[in-house]
N, C-alpha and C positions, 0 to 999 in steps of 0.2 A: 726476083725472089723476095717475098715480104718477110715481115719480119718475125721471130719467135721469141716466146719469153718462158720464164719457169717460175713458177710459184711453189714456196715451200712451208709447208702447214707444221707450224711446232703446237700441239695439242697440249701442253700445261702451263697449268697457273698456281701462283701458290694460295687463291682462294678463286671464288666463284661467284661474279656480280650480280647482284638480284635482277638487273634484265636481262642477263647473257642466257642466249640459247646456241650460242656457239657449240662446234665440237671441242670440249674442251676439258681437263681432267685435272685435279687436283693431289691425286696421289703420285707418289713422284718414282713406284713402280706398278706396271700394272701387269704385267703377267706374259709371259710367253717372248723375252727380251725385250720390252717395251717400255724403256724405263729411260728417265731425263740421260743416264748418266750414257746408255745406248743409243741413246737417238740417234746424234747424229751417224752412227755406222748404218744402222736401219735407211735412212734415210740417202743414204750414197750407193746402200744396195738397189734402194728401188729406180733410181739413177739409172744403173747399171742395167737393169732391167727394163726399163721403158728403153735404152737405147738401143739394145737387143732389139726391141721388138719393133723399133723404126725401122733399124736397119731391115728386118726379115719381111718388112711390108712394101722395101723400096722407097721408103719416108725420107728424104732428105732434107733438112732442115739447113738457112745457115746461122751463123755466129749468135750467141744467147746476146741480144740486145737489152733487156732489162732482168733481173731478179729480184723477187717479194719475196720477206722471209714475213706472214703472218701469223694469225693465233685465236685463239691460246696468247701467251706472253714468249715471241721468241726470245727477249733479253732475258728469260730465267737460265738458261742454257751458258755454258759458262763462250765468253766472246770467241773465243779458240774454237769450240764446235760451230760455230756460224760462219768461220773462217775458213773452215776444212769444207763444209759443204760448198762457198763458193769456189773454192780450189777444186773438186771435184765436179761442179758444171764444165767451168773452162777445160778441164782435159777430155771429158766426154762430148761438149759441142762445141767449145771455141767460146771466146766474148770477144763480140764487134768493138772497136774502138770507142771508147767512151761511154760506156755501158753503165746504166745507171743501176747500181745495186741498195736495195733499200731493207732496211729493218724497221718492222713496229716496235716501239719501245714503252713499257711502262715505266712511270717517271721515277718509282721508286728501286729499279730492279738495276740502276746505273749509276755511273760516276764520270768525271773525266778518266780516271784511268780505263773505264771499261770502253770508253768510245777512243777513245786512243786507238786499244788493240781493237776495234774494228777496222778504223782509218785503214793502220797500218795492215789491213788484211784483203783492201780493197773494197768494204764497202762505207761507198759516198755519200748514203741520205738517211737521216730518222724519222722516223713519223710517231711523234710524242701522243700518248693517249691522254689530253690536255682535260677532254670532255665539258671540265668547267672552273671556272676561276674561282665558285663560292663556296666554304665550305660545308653547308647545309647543303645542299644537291650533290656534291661528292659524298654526302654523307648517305642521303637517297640511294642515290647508284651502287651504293657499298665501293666504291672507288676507295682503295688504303693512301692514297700519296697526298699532300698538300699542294696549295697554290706555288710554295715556295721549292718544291721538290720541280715543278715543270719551269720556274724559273731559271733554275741553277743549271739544270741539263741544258736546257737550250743555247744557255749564255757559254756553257762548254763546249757545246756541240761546233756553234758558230766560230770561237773561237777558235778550233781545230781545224777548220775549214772544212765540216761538214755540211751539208744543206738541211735542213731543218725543218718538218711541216708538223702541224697540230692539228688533232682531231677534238671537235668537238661535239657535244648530244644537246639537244633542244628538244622542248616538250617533257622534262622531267617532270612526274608529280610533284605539287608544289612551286615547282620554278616560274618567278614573278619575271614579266617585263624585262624590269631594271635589271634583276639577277643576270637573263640572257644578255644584255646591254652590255654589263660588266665583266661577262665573261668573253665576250666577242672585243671589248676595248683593252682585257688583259693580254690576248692573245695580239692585236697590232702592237701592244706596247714592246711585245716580247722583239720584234722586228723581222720575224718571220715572212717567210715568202710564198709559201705555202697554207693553208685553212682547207679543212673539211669539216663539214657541219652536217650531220645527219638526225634527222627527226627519230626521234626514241621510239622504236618499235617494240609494242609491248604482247608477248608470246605467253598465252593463258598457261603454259606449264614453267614458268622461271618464281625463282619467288617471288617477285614484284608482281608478275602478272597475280600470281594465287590472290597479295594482298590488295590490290585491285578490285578483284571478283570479292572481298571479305569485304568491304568499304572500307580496311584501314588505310589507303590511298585512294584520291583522286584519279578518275582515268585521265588521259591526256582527251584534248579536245582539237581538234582541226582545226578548227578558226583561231586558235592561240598558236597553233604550228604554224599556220599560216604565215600570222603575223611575224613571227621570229622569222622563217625565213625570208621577207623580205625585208625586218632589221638587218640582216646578216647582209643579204646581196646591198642594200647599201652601204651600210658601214666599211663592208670590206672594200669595197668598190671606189667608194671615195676614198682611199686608204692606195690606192693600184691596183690594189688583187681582184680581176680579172673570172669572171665565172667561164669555165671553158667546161664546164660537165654539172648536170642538175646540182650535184653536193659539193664540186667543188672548184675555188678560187687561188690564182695565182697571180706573182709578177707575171709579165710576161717572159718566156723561155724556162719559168722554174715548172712549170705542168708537172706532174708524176706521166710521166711517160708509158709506166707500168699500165698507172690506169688509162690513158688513152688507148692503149692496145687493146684492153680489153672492150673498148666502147668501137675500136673498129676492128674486132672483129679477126684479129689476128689469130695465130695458131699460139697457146700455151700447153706446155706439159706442168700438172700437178701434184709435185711428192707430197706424202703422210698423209693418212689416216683423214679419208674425208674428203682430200681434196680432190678440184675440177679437171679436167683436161680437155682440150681441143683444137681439133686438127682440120681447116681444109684443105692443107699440103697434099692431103691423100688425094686428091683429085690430079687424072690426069695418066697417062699410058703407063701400064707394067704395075699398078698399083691397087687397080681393083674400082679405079673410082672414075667418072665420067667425068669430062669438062664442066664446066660452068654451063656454057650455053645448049648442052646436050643434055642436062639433068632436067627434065620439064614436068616427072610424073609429081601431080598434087595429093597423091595421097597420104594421110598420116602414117607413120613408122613408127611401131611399138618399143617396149624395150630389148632388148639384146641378152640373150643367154646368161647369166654371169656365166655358164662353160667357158666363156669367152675368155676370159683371162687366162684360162689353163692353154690353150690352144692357137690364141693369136687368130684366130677366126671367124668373123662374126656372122651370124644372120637373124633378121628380125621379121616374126612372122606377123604377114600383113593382116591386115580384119576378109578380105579375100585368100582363102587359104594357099588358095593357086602361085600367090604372088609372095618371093622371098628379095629380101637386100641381101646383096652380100658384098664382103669386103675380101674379093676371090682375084687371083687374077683375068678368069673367063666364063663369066656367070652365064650358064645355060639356059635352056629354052622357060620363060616361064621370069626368067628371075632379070630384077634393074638394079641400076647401080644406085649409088646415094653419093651424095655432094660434099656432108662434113660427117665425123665422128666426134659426141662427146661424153665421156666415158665418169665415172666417179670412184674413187679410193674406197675401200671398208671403213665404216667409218672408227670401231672401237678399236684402240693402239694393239691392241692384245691379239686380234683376228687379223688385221692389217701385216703383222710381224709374223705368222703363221703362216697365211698364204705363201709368205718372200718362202718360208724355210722348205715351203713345199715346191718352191720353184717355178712360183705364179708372179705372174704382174698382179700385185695386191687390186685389181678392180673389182669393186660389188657388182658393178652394171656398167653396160653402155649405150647409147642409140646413135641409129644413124640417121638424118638428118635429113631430109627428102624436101625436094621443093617448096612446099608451105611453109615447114620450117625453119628454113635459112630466109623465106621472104618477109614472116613474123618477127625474127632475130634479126634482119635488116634493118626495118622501121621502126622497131625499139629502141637500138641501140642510137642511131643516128639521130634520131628523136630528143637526144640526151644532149644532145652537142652542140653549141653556135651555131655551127657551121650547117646543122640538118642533114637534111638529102636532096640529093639531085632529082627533079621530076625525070630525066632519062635515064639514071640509072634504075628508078622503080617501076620504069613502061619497061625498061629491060628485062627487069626480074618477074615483074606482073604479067607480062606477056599481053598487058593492056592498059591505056591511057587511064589514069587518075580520074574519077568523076567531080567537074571542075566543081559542081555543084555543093558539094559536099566540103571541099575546100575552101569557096567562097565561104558558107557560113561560118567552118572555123574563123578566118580572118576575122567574118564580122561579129563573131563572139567573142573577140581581143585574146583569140589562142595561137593565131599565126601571125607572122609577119604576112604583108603581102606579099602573094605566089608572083613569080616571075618566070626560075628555070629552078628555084630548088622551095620545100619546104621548112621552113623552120620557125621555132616557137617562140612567144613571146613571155615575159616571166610571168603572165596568169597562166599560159601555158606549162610553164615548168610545174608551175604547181597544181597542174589538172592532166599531168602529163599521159597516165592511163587512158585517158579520155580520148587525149589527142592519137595517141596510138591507135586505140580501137576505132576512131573515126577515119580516120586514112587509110588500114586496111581493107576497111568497110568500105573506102571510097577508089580501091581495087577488084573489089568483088571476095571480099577475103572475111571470115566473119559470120 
């Protein structure tokens, strides 16, 4: 049995950063019990409810191996509500031994006493919204905390015997070189074990994007992304930390765990408002869903009823009318199964907490996931990772050998390593990675 994890979406912050397009809210009630000081009961209930609804599909999951609390800012929430919600994982699925539980932290939203009562409540890891060491680009980002604020928390954190990572953004308007240099050598100084480094994605409706499009900022420029991120992958690198996923580096064995689940591909359930969920546990007798190697139709799968949430039943009507999915346990004449389910929360707190009262699994939507799309979701995700992919497990999935052709000239355009028995990228690659995805599908007949 593989492994399962939970992600849990706390949607408020106490203000609203000019590039955040997050779901994320800044009033601290918002209507219909959806408010900081409810959350966490909101959020225990929908618990309660997704496990209802494994149960009634035959979904067996085992022991929650990781927990994400993100955001939004989950440290605005007072550390006792982060506490109860990991208490109420563990008695609804069990925590495997050693289970790593992590929270995002803003640096200004903490103290040692607040990471204390996490410790002491079982969860072991922070992930610091670091972003940048200098104050003019924290200023940018409308980031409220100082350099000195992610100082002090880390050196508590560590202290306490918590594990420690820091997130940072590259490609700020205005941010120089040196600035990203300095905020990448504040963060080894910090002695962290952990570095995520993401390229600032700028979303025409955030304010930043508006001022952007007005020319009172600079747009960000790729060739300057570029370049940062290959300061980054060396600096860190000469440093130990290790790139084990496009954005991020570690010692060795400190990995976010959390995030590697997600890059292969495991089963997560998603509480609050927004969030993701995905299951291919559903596959397999009494459940409604085909084996792996039984699931072969390529045709695309639309979306799924939102009825779906009221009912616990899904079906998605194909571009052939004739042809339905469904997640039944004996789909009649006419109708195939499907391989994964992945579903999405409502996104406003206010509609989210509404559905619960009506006695819904809060989902907007779902789909199910039919051949192409688990073979597309394959070579992305593994695409992302040292490690690649197996050329046998994708004649597996592809139903036909890799066109070597096609492979050759990635290599000889310095985007892959040399092919032997797996694919995988080289860091002009990581940073052309789109590229290299679309090229290797293409180089299955996919595309």
């Amino acid at each position: 049995m593989g492994s399962y994890q939970v992600y849990i979406h706390v949607p408020f912050c106490m203000r609203r950063c000019g590039y955040c397009d997050f779901n994320t809210y800044t009033a601290r009630d918002l209507g219909g019990g959806a408010s900081r000081e409810h959350y966490a009961d909101l959020a225990i209930q929908e618990m309660r409810m997704v496990r209802d609804w494994q149960t009634s599909r035959g979904l067996i999951e085992p022991p929650v191996s990781t927990i994400f609390f993100g955001g939004g800012t989950p440290t605005i929430l007072p550390a006792q509500d982060l506490v109860r919600m990991v208490e109420a994982v563990a008695d609804l699925w069990g925590l495997s031994s050693g289970a790593e539980i992590t929270t995002e932290a803003n640096p200004d939203t903490v103290d040692r006493t607040y990471l204390k009562q996490l410790l002491r409540g079982g969860i072991n890891r922070v992930s610091f919204g670091m972003q940048s060491a200098v104050p003019s680009v924290l200023a940018t980002l409308d980031r409220t905390h100082t350099p000195a604020n992610v100082t002090n928390d880390v050196a508590a954190a560590k202290d306490l015997g918590l594990r420690a990572s820091v997130d940072l953004i590259y490609g700020t308007p205005g941010e120089r070189l040196e600035d990203w240099r300095t905020s990448l050598q504040a963060a080894l100084d910090l002695g962290v074990e952990h570095v995520s480094a993401y390229a600032l994605t700028l979303e025409p409706t955030t304010k930043m994007g508006r001022a952007v499009r007005r020319g009172q900022l600079p747009a960000p420029d790729d060739d300057d992304e570029a370049a940062k991120y290959e300061m980054a992958d060396d600096m860190l690198s000469k440093a130990g930390l290790y790139w084990y996923e496009i954005s991020n580096w570690a010692r060795p064995g400190q990995e976010s765990r959390h995030n590697l689940g997600y890059w292969h591909n495991v089963d997560w359930a998603g509480i609050g408002p927004g969030a993701h969920s995905h299951y291919r546990a559903l596959e397999g007798e009494g459940t409604g869903m085909a084996p792996v190697e039984e699931a072969w139709e390529p045709e695309p799968v639309s979306s799924v009823s939102p009825g779906f949430r009221a009912t616990g039943k899904a079906a998605a009507q194909e571009a052939d009318p004739g042809v339905r999915w469904w997640l039944s346990p004996e789909p009649g004449l006419g109708e195939r199964r499907a391989r994964a389910i992945r579903s999405w929360d409502i996104a406003h707190p206010r509609d989210w907490a509404t559905a619960m009262d009506a006695g819904h699994v809060p989902w907007q939507d779902a789909e199910l996931l039919g051949w192409r799309q688990d073979l597309e979701e394959t070579v992305m995700l593994a695409l992302r990772l040292p490690e690649g992919l197996g050329l046998d497990r994708l004649t597996r999935q592809a139903g036909r050998p890799a066109d070597p052709k096609i492979l050759k000239d990635l290599v000889d355009q310095g985007l892959l390593l040399p092919v032997s028995d797996r694919i995988q990228v080289t860091r002009r690659g990581r940073l052309l990675n789109d590229l290299v995805i679309d090229q290797v599908l293409d180089a299955v007949g996919i595309r």
